[in-house]
N, C-alpha and C positions, 0 to 999 in steps of 0.2 A: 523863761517866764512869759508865759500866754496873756498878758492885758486886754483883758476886755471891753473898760468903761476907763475913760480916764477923763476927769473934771478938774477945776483949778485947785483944787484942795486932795483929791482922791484918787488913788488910782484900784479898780478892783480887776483881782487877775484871778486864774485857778489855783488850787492851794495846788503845795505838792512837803510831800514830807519833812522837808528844811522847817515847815511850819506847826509842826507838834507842840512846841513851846509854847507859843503865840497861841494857840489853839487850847492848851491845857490853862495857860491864863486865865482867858475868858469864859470857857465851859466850866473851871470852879468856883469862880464867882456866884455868891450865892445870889446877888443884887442881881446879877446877869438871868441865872437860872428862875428866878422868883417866877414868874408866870409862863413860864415854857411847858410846863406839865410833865419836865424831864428831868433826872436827878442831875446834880452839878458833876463834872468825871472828877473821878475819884486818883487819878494815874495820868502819866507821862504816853505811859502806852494805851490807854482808853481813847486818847487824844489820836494817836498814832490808826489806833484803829476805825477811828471817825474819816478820818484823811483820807485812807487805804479802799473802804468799802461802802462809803458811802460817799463821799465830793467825789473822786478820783471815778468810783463808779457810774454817779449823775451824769458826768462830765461825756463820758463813755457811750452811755446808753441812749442817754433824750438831746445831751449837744448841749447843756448844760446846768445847772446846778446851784450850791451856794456859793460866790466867790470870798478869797479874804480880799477884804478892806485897808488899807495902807492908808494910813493921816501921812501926807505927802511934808507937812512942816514939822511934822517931830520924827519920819523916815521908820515909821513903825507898823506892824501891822496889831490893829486895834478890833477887831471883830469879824463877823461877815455879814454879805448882804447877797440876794440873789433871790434866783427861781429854782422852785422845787415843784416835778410833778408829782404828784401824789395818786398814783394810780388806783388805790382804795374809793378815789370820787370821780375821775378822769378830770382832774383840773391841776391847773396850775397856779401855787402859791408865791404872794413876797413874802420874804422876811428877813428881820436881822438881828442883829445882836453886835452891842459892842461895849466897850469898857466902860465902865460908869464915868469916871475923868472923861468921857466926850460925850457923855449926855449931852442935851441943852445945848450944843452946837449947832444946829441944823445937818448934820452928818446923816441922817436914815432920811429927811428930805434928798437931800441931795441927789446924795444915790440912788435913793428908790425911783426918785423921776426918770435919771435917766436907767431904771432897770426896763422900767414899763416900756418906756422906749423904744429898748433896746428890743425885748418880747416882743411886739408889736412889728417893729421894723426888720430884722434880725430874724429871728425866730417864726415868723407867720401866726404867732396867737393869734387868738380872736377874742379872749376871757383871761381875766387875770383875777384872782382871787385874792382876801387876807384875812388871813384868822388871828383874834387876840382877845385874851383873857377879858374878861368888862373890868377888871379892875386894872389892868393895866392901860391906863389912860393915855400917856404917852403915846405909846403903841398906836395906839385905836387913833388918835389926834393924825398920827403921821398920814396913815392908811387913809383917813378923809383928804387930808393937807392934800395927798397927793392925787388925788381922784377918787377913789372907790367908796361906793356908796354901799350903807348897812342894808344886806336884806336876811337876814336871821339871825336868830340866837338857840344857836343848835351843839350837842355834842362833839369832839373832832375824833374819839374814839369811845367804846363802850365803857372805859374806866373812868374816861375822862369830865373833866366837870366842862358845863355849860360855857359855848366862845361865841363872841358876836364876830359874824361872817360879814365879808364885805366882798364887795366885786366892781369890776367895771371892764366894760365890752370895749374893742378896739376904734369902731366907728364913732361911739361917743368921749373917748380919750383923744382921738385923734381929731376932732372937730374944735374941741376944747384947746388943745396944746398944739398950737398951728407949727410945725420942724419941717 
């Protein structure tokens, strides 16, 4: 098991197939799925194949991806959180997702600070981006909470409906969040 990030509450490592379960949990949630613009997986093996060619892939290709999330007081893994390049923009996205029972925790704070971090530090970013539905409020609160300031409200794909874009550059996170 590769640990990435690990905080007092969290540990986020790369998934690996033992995680299909945990993975088919959250991806059929429909509370989970509501603003993602992605259907909820339908299978055990839709799960399997998220794991196989797309995290396992990231992990591969750019040196990383989305991690699962582990709530270290109930020994579970609860969603993921992470970097995603999106080569359709050449940027790099946060995002996460996790069970509805840890909404309202400070859990996507958490982690997503120290994701940016980690990008920054770690990784050589310079840009961190975050895309989220306007109605997903939550979402969008985190992404300010944690730095990134709104500069549009643009498509994320041709089908897709209208998301507010947020970003923030490494010299002004880093000046901000003195580590």
């Amino acid at each position: 098991m590769k640990v990435i990030i690990e905080t007092k509450r969290l540990i986020l490592r790369e998934f690996n197939m033992m995680d299909a379960e945990a993975m088919f949990a959250f991806g059929s949630n429909l509370e989970v799925s509501k603003y993602t613009g992605e259907a909820p997986l339908k299978s055990l093996e839709e799960a399997n194949h998220i794991i196989a060619n797309v995290s396992m892939r990231d992990y591969v290709k750019y040196g990383f991806g989305r991690w699962a999330v582990i709530y270290k007081p109930d020994d579970i893994l609860i969603g993921f959180a992470g970097l995603k390049f999106l080569p359709e923009f050449n940027e790099t996205d946060i995002g996460y997702r996790f069970l509805p029972e840890y909404w309202g925790k400070g859990i996507a704070t958490e982690c997503s600070l120290e994701i940016i971090k980690y990008g920054f530090n770690n990784l050589g970013l310079n840009k961190i981006i975050g895309i989220a539905s306007p109605e997903n409020i939550g979402s969008w609160k985190v992404l300010e909470k944690i730095g990134l300031k709104f500069y549009k409200r643009d498509k994320y794909d041709e089908e897709g409906e209208i998301c507010n874009w947020y970003k923030v550059e490494k010299k002004e996170w880093l000046d901000k969040n003195k580590f």
